[in-house]
Every structure is written in C-alpha cells, then in structure tokens.
C-alpha positions in Angstrom: 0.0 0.0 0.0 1.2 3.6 -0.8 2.0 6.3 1.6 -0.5 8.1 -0.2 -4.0 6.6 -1.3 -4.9 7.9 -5.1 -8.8 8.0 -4.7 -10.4 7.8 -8.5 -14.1 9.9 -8.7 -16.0 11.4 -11.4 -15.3 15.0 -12.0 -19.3 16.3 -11.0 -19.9 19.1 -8.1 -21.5 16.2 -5.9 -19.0 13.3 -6.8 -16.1 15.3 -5.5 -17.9 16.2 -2.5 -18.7 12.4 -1.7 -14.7 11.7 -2.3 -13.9 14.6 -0.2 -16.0 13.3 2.5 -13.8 9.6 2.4 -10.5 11.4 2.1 -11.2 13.4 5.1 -12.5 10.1 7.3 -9.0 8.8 6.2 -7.4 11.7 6.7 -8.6 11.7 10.2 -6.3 8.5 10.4 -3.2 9.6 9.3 -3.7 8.8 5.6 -3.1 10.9 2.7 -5.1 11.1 -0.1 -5.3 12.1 -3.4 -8.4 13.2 -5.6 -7.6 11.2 -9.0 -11.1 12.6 -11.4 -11.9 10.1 -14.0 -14.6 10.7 -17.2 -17.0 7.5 -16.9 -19.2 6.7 -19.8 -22.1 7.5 -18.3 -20.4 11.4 -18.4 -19.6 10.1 -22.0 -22.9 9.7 -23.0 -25.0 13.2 -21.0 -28.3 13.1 -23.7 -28.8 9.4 -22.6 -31.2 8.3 -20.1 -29.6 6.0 -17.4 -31.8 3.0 -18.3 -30.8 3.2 -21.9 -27.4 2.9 -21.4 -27.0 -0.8 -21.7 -26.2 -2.4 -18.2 -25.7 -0.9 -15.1 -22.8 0.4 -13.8 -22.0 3.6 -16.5 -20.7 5.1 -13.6 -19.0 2.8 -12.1 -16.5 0.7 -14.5 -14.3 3.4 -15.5 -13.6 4.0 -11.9 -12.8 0.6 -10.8 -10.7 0.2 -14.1 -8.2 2.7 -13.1 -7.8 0.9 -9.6 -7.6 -2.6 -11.0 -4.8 -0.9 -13.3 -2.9 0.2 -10.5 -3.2 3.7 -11.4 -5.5 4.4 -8.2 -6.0 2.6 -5.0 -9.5 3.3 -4.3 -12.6 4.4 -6.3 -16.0 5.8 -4.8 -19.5 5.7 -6.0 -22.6 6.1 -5.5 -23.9 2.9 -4.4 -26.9 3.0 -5.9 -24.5 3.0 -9.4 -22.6 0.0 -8.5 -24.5 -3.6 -10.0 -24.7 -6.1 -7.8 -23.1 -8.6 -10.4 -20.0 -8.6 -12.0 -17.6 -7.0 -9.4 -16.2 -10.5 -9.0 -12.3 -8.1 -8.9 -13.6 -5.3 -6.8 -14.5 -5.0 -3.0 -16.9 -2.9 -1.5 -14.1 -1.8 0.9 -15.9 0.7 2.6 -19.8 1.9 3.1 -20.4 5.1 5.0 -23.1 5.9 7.0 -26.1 6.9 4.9 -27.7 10.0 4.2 -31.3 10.3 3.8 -32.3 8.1 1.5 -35.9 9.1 0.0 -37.0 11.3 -2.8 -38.1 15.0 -2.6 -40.3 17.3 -5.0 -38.8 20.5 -6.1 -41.3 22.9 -7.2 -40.4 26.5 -7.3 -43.7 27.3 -4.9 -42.8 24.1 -3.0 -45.9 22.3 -3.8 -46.2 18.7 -3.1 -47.0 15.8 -5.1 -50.9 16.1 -4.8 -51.3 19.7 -5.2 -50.0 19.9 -8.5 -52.4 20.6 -11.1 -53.9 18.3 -13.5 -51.4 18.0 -16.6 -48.8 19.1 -15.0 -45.1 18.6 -16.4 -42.2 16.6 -13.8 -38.7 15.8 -14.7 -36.7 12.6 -13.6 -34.2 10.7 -15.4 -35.2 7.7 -13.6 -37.4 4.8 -15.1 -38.3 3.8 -11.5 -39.7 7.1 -10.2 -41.4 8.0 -13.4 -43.3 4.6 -13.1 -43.8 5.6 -9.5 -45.0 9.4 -11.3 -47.6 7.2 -13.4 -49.1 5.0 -10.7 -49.5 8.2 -7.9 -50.8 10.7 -10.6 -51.4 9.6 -13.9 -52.8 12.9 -15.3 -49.5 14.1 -14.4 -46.7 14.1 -17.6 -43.7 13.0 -17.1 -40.5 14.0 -19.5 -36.7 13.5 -19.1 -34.3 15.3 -17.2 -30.6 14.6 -16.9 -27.5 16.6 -15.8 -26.0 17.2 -12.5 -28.0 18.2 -9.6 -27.2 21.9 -9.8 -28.2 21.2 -13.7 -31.7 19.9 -13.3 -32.8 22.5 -10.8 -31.7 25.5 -13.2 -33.8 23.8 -16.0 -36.9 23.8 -13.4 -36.4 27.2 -12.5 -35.3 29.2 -15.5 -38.7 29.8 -17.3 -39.8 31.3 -14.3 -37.1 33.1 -13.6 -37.0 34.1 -17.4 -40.5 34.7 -17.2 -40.7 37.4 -14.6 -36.9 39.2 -15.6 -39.3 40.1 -18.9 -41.9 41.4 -16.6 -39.8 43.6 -15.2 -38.4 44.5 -18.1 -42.0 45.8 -19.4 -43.1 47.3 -16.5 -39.7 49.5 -16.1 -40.1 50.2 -19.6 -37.3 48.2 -21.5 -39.2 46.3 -23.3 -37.6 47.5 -26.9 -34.5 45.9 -26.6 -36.7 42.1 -26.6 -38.6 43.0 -29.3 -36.0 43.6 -31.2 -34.4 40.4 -30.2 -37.4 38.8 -31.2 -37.1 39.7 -34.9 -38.8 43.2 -35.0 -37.0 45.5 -37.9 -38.8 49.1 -36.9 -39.4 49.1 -40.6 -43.0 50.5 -41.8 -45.6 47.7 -43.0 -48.9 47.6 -44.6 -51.5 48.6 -42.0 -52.8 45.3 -41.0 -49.4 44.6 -39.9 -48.8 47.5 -38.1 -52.3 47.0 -36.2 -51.6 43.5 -35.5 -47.8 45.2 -34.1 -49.9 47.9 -32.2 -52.3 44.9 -30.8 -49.3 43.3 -29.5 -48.1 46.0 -27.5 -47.6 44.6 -24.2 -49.6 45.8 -21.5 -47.9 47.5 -18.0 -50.1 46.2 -16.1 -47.6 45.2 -12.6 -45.5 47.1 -10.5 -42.3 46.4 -8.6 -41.0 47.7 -5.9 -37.8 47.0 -6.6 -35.3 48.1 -10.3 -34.4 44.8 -12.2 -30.9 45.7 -11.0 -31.9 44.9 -7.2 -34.0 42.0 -8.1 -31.2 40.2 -9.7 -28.4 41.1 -7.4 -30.9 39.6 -4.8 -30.5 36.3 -6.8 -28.5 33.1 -5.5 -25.8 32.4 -7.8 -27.8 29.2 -8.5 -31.1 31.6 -9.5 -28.6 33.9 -11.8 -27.0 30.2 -13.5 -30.8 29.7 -14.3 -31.1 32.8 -15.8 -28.6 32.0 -18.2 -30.0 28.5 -19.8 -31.8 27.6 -22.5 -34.3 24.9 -21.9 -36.3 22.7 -24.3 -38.5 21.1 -22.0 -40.5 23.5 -19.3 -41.2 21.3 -15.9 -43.4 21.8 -13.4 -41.6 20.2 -11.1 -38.6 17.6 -10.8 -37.6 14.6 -8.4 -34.4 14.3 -7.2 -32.8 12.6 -4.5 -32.5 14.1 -1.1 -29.2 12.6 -0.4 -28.2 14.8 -3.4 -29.7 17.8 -2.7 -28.3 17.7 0.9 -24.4 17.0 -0.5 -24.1 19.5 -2.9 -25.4 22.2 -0.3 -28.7 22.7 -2.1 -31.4 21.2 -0.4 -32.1 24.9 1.1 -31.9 26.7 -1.8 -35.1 25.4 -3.3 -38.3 24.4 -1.6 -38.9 20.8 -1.3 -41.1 18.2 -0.3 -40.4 14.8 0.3 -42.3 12.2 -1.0 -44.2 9.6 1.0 -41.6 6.7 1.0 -44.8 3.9 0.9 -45.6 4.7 -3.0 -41.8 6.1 -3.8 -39.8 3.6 -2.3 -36.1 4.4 -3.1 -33.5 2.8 -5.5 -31.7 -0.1 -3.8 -28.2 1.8 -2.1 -29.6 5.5 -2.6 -28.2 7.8 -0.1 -25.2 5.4 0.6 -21.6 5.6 -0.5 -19.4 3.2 -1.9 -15.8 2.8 -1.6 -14.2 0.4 -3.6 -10.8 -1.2 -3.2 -8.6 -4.5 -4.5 -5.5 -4.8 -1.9 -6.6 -6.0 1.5 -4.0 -3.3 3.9 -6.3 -0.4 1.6 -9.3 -2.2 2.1 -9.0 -2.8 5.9 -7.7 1.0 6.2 -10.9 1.7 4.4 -13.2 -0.4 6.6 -11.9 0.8 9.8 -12.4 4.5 8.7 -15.6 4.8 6.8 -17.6 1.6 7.3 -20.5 2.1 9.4 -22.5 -1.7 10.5 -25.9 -0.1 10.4 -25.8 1.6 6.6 -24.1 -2.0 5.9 -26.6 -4.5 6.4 -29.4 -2.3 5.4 -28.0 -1.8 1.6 -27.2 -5.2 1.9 -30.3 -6.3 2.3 -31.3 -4.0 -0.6 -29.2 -5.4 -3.0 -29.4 -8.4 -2.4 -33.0 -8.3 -3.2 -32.2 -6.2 -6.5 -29.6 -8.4 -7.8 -32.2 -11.7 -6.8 -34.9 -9.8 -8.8 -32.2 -9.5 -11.7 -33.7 -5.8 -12.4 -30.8 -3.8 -12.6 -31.5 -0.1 -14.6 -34.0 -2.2 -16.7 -37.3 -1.8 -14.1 -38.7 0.0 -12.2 -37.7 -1.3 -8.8 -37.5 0.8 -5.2 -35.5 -1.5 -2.3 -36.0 0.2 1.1 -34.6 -1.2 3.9 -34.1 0.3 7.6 -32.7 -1.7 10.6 -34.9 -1.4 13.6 -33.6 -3.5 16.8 -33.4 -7.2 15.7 -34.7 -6.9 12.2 -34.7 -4.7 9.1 -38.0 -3.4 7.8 -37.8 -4.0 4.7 -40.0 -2.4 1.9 -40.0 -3.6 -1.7 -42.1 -2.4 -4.7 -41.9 -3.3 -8.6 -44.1 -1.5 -11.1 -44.5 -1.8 -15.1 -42.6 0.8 -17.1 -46.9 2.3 -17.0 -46.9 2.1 -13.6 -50.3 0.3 -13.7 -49.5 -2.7 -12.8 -46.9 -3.6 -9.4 -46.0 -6.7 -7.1 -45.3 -4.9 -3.7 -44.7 -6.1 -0.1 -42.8 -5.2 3.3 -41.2 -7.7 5.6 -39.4 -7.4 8.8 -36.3 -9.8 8.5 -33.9 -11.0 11.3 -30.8 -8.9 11.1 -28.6 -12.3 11.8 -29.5 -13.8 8.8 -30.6 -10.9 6.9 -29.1 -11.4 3.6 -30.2 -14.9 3.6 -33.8 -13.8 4.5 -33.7 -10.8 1.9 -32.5 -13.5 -1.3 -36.2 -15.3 0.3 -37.9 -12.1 0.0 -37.1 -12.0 -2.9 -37.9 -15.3 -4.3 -41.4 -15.0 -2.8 -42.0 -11.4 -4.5 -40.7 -13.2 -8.3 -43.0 -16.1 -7.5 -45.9 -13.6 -6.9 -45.9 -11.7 -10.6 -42.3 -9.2 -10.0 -40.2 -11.2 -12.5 -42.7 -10.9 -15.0 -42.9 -7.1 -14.9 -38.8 -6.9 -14.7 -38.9 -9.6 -17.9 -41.3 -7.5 -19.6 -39.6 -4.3 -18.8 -36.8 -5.8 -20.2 -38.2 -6.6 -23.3 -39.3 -3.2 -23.7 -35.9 -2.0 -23.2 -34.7 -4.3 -25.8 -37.0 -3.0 -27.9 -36.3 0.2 -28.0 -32.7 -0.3 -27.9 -33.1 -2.1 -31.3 -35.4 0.8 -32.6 -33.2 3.4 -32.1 -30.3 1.4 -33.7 -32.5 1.1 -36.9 -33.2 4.5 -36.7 -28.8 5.6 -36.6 -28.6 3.4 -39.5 -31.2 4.8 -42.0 
C-alpha cells in the first residue's frame, strides 16, 4: 500500500464532495489522499437516459478500471451506481453511513406531489420514479431530465425566472431591446401589420417595488446560473434525491417536499456511498475509517434483493430497507414501465441472517408476478434499444 491513497471519482460538483468526505474520514487516520477525477461513460454519454445505457454500472467501470490498473488505489461511488453482479475483482471496501435516502419534489412554490395541477409537467431521469410518477398521478406528464443536480434545478427554475426578468423589463419600460431580439425590424408595414404590431403592445399592467438591477443582485448564484439557460423542456416540477440535494449544499436553496416513502420507495443503495478497493492493507484502512454496520446491512439487504430480482436499470424497482432493533424493515415495490400494474410487499427480517432472508424475500415477490414485470420491462428496453439502432442506420 502507498504512503498516499490515489482515490479515483467522477469529475461532478456532488462526486467530488462524496470523495472529499472519504478522504477526510482517512485523513482523520493519518492517511493521505489524493483526488484522481476520472470521465465514466455514463459522463460520455450526457443526452442518454440511465436505463438506456445498456447495463448498469455507466458510472461505475471506468472508476474501478483505473484501480484494478494500479493507477488508483480506491474508487468511490454512489452505491446506488454500482451492479450487484459482475464486481467479482472489486470490493466494497468501505460503506459510509447513509444519508437520507428518500426522494423529494422541487417545485419552485414548494408544492407537493398532490397539489399539483392536472397536466402538470415533472422531470426525472429515472425509469423507477417516473413509473412511481404514473401510478400516484397519472394525469401528471412526465418528461426526461438529466444533468447534474445543480443542472436539473436550473432547467426547473429558469422559465420562471425568465419569465418574470421580462416582466420587469416591461413594467420598467425596456421592453424594446426584446422586441428587437425577437425579430422586430422598426421598418413601416402595410397597416394590417402594423395594427396586428400595435395589438401586440404589451400591457404594464404590474408594478415592482424594486429596479431589475436589485432584483437580480438579490439572486443566489444558483437563481442567476438559471437565468442564463436555455431549456427545451419547461417542468413543473422535478424529483431528485434528497441525499443529493443535501451533499451538494442545495437542499435549502429550493423548496422541497419529500415524497411519502410507501408509493416512492427508493433505489436499492440511494443515499449510501461506496468505496471500492482491490489490496486488503487499503481495504482494511478503508473499513476501519468509513464503514458504518448499520448503513451495511441495510444496503445489503437492498441489494441483495435487486440483484435476486435480476432488475438492474432495466425496471422499475424501489429497495427500502431500515434496521430497527433485531430486524430490518424491509420495503420492496416493482411497477411496469406504466406504472399500472406492481408486485409490492414489506417484511421485517432477522438482522442475523438478513441477507439470507432478503435473497427469500425476494424469491417470494418473483413467485408472486415481480419477475414478470422486470422480464417484460426488459423486453421493452430491448426494444427500444433495437429501434433506435434502426433509426442511426437509415
């Protein structure tokens, strides 16, 4: 092992906080680390949703690949990236304990879930909570959204934002300098068109008591970032994970409400980090630092039941688990891709032989209809897979 520990991470705003947060546990044990940032092809690939990407783990490999090259000596994750097959060459070294793990609402007026009006527009990037979108509210339409966490909150907010900067504009009289933007040449037309131009006049019809000036300076930085993007989609609102929100020292900067964990039961892992390792002396210095026995069995439990279910990014799958004296309540829901149709189910199982009773739990929860949604969910996936392959070579 070297003096000092090259820790491999992804390059995002929230990825190098979560590798800051292991390099200072180790730290606090006389170990020096450095930050080693790594471009994964999941941040290869930033138009494609996560469950389109092929397998699990587009986070993941390119991280452990520069450890089992010897040109780092840890990686971390995101648990809830890492597959629960095929990491035969890595260990988990090192689980931390867990941040909240459930998912919030962002709406800019901080509505919740059921006050949102009929119709309304929510972003997620994830095929589980926009299944979980469809069963709670299917009037509700649910679109895309990927980027970093700072990213997806700017595209919620900027129309608004947009919105009222042109407000002000009108009302303070600045209105010209749009127009012109827009297209408008000044130059004399027939006189329907300049009718239709006078009919379009906007109306001052608001006052401010503050100049556009003072309301932007009064922005956040993350409110001005807003200001500044172009956005396709407009959202209502977007989900996110609070564990996200809460690292990258946002989860105060927009109004939120979490969502009730019965219907959106979390990812299997989310909230939890995951250190990874290959030479025992770095993964016992990693255990002894950053492991916490709580966080350990619950995501154990979690996974296990994910990689049972062989879902992976395919379905839409939420793996709750929370260890409560002797056993770990465990909740487990699986939905079609529609979210009209789910197999779902809690069980409190005995903490000594949890993993044993979660790979059960599992079995029971195939046996009752959830391997037919995840087979038919993987179909689907297929299917589109191959349809947007025919469509790259026309």
């Amino acid at each position: 092992m070297t003096e000092t520990l090259r820790l491999a991470t992804r390059g995002s705003d929230l990825a190098l906080r979560q590798a800051g947060a292991v390099r200072d546990a180790l730290s606090s044990r006389r170990r020096d680390v450095e930050l080693r940032r790594v471009e994964t092809r999941g941040d290869q690939i930033p138009d494609e949703l996560i469950h389109r990407l092929g397998k699990t783990g587009a986070f993941v490999r390119s991280l452990d690949e520069e450890v089992l090259a010897g040109d780092a000596d840890l990686a971390v994750h995101s648990l809830k990236d890492v597959p629960t097959e095929g990491m035969d060459d890595m260990v988990v070294a090192g689980v931390p304990e867990r941040a909240p793990s459930g998912d919030v609402l962002v709406h800019p007026d901080g509505l919740g879930i059921a006050d949102l009006p009929d119709g309304a527009v929510v972003g997620t990037g994830s095929l589980r909570r926009t299944a979980q979108l469809k069963a709670a509210r299917p009037d509700l339409v649910v679109e895309p959204l990927r980027g970093n966490v700072d990213t997806r909150i700017e595209k919620l907010l900027a129309p608004g934002l947009q919105a009222e900067h042109e407000r002000r504009l009108i009302a303070a009289g600045e209105a010209s300098a749009m127009t012109a933007e827009e297209g408008g040449t000044g130059e004399e037309g027939d006189g329907e068109a300049d009718a239709d131009a006078e009919g379009d006049e906007p109306e001052v019809d608001e006052e401010f008591e503050t100049t556009v000036e003072e309301w932007f300076d009064s922005l956040s930085d993350l409110e001005r970032s807003a200001m500044e993007r172009k956005v396709e989609t407009e959202y209502d609102a977007v989900v996110l994970a609070e564990a996200g929100l809460r690292r990258s020292d946002l989860f105060r900067e927009v109004p939120t409400t979490r969502l009730p964990r019965e219907e959106f039961v979390p990812a299997a892992g989310q909230g939890a980090i995951a250190v990874t390792a290959t030479d025992p002396d770095v993964i016992e210095a990693v255990r002894s630092a950053v492991d916490h026995p709580r966080t350990r069995v619950a995501v154990t439990v979690e996974r296990t039941i994910l990689g049972e279910l062989n879902g992976g990014c395919v379905a839409p799958i939420g793996v709750s688990a929370l260890v409560q004296g002797e056993h770990v309540h465990t909740r487990v829901r699986v939905l079609s891709t529609d979210g009209t149709e789910e197999v779902a189910d809690t069980r409190d199982l005995p903490i000594r032989s949890h993993a044993k009773a979660a790979e059960s739990f599992a079995a029971d929860l195939a046996d009752r209809g959830a391997a037919d949604l995840i087979a038919a969910a993987r179909d689907e996936a297929e299917t589109d897979e191959g349809t947007r392959q025919e469509a790259d070579d026309e």
